[in-house]
N, C-alpha and C positions, 0 to 999 in steps of 0.2 A: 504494500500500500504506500502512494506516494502522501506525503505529508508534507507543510510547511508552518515554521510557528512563527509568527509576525504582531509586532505593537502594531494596536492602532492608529492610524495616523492624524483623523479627523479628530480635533479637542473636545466634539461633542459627544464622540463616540461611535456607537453604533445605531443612532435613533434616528428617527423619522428619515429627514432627505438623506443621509448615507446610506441606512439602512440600504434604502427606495436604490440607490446609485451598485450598491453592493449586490441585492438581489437580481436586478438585471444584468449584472455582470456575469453573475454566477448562473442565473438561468443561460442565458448566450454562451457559455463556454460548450452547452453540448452533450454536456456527461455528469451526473450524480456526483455533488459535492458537498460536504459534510461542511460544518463549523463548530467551532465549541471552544469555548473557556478554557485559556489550559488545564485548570482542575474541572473538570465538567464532562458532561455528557454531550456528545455529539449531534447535531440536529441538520435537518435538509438546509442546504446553503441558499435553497431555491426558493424558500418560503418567508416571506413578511412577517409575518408570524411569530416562526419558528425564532427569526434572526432578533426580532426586538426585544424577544423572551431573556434573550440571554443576557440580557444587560450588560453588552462591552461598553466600558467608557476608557477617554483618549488614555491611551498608551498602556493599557492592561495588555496581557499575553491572548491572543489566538489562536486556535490552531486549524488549520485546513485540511480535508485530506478526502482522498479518490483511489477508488482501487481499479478505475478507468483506462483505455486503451488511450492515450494521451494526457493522460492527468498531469503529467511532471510539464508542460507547456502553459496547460491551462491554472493550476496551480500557482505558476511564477508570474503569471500576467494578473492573478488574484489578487497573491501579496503585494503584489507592486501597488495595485490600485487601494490597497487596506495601507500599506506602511506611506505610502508617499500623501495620503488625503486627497487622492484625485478626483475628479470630477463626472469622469465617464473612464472606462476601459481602457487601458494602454491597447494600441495599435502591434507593437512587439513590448519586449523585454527586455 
């Protein structure tokens, strides 16, 4: 299983507009991708839901992960978009 653990980047966290930013990332990647707390239990990366449940705020631990046929591609364009506080989806890596 590919994995990544990454601060968050956004100072608000993981709430509402990142969330929103986060979830369509994670939907558009293509392949079932987990999120969770580093102490936590893993939840769909793809769900609104799921992701404001977890209560990330800015620069707690994350962790991502996929046990998908490209996960390690998709994964790293994740964290990028989680640690750098991006706006939309990085393009590459």
């Amino acid at each position: 299983m590919a994995e990544r653990r990454v601060n968050v980047g956004w100072a608000e966290g993981l709430h509402a507009r990142p969330a929103s930013i986060f979830v369509r990332a994670a939907t558009a990647a293509g392949i079932p991708v987990t999120i969770a707390k580093a102490d936590g239990n893993p939840v769909n990366a793809a769900s609104m839901l799921a992701v404001l449940g977890l209560g990330a705020q800015g620069g707690e631990e994350i962790v991502l992960a996929s046990d998908a046929e490209g996960a390690d591609v998709a994964l790293d364009r994740l964290a990028k978009l989680v640690a750098e506080g991006l706006e939309e989806l990085p393009e590459t890596v």
